[in-house]
C-alpha positions, 0 to 999 in steps of 0.5 A: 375840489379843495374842500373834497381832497381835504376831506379824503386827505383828513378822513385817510389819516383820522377815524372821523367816520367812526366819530361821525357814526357814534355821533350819528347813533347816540341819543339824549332821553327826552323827559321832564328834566331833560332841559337839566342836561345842558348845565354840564355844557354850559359850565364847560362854555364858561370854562372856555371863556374863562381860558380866552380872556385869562389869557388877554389879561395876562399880557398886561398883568404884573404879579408883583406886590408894586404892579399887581393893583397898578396893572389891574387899573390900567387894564380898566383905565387905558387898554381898549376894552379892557374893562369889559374883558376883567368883567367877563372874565370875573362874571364868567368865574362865578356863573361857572362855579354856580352851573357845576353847582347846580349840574352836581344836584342835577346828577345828585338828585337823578342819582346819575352816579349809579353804576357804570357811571362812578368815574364820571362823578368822581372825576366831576367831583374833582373838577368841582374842587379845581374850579373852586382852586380858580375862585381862590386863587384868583380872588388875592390877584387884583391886591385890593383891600378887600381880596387881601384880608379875605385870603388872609382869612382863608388862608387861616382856616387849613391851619387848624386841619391835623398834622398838615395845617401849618404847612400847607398855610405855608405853601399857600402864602409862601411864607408866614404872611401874605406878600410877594411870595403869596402873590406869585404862588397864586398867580402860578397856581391860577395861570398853570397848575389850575388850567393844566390839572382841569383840562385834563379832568374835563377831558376824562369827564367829557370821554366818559360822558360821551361813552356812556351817554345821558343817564335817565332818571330811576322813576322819571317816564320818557316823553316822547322820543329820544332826541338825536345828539347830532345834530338836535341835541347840538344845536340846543347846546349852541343855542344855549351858549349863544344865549348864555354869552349875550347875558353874559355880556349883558351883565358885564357891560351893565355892573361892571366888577368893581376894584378897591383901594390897593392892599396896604398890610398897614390898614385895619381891615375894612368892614364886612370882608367876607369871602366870595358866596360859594366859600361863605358857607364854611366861613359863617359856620367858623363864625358861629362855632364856639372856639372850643367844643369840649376838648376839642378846637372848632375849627379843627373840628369842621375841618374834620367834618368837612374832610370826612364829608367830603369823602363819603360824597367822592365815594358815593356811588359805591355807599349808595347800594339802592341805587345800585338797583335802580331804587331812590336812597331816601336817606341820602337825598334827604341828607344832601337835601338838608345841606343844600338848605343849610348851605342857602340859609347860612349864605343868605343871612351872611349877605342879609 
């Protein structure tokens, strides 16, 4: 009796038949790369995890450069199971990151980005370099050796972008070195700006995704029948989560994310500081580019390049003319090809 009238009392004041029929009448295409769509659900799924266990964190997190390393430790040490939630929250960080990665070539590859779909990968293109603001910003917040001379090198590398680089280094470290000052902005930019800038944009992602629907690919047969979004394609989802949450549990109770020594601006640095693996691409390619090419500086140079680059992938679907017409671009999956290999190649010798 309860359940009923609470039902007609929802079903009076919100449009849920008109949700439950657009549901009831949308379907997911059944092919050879289906099993590709759930990559987008996942990230969304580590996206979740990372808000809830931020947020234990934060109770007992002191930004501060005093209470910064101290308070990481006692969650590790003396808050209940505090370990395992820093080390799903930082495992749970990386898988993110390498699902939106490989959902980007899913959608690259497919060419999904094709007409009517451009907002959806422009606003996914977004999202990638909002989710890779959380990696940065949360990598200095723990104030050990490692994650402080690693911000220090990466806060270095906009210096050299024209008429902005001093001043966004600036606004970065709040100062002309890293402190308390760096601190704070990052832990704001984490905690605040981050979330609020990316629930928004998943938001907009998810209503176009749900708009339009799955994409099929250009010269991919179906195989079989569409599979129904609800409740097949749903539970799918769910049974996914459900297995990506034991892994995940699984490998944060079995290598925990480890700390090192609080920061010390006095310490040399130690040896083989390098940055997390989705940032080492930029960061080997500094290393290996002569200081000056001609008359230019190298790193103003890459950073000219990976500007340009980066613009010309958020305006894809309108350079893109072939897949306008439903044919393969040969050129530009070969092109992203070559940078997918150089990016892996350039990774791998860092770490080897």
């Amino acid at each position: 009796m309860i359940q009923k009238y609470f039902k007609n009392w929802c079903g009076e004041r919100l449009p849920l038949d008109t949700i439950r029929n657009h549901f009831k009448n949308k379907f997911v295409p059944r092919h050879r790369h289906t099993i590709w769509y759930y990559l987008g659900g996942l990230t969304v799924f580590f996206f979740v995890i990372q808000l809830l266990t931020g947020v234990l964190l934060m109770i007992y997190y002191k930004p501060t450069m005093e209470g910064a390393h101290q308070s990481v430790v006692y969650i590790i040490n003396e808050v209940p199971f505090g370990w395992l939630i820093r080390s799903i929250h930082s495992w749970a960080a990386n898988l993110m990151i390498a699902t939106l990665l490989l959902h980007l070539m899913r959608v690259f590859y497919l060419q999904a980005y094709r007409p009517p779909r451009e907002l959806m990968w422009m606003s996914g293109f977004i999202l990638l370099f909002l989710i890779l603001g959380f990696g940065f910003t949360g990598y200095l917040l723990p104030w050990d050796d490692i994650a402080f001379y690693a911000t220090q090198i990466g806060t270095e590398v906009p210096k050299s972008i024209p008429l902005v680089g001093p001043t966004l280094v600036a606004l970065l470290r709040g100062g002309e070195d890293i402190g308390e000052a760096t601190i704070t902005r990052m832990y704001t930019l984490h905690v605040f700006v981050l979330p609020i800038a990316t629930l928004l944009f998943v938001g907009i992602h998810l209503f176009l995704s749900q708009y339009y629907g799955a994409s099929k690919p250009i010269t991919t047969r179906p195989k079989g029948k569409d599979i129904p979004f609800y409740p097949n394609f749903v539970l799918r989802d769910l049974r996914t989560w459900c297995i990506a949450l034991i892994l995940l549990i699984g490998v944060a109770i079995l290598m925990p994310w480890g700390l090192g020594e609080e920061a010390d601006i006095l310490r040399p640095a130690p040896e083989g500081v390098k940055p997390e693996w989705y940032f080492i691409p930029m960061y080997q390619t500094l290393n290996i580019l002569p200081a000056r090419i001609l008359i230019f500086d190298g790193e103003t140079i890459l950073n000219s390049v990976l500007m340009i680059g980066g613009f010309v992938v958020f305006l894809l679907p309108f350079l893109d003319r072939k897949a306008k017409q439903r044919e393969r671009n040969k050129f530009i999956l070969t092109a992203g090809t070559l940078v997918i290999l150089y990016c892996i190649v350039i990774t791998v010798s860092a770490y080897i």
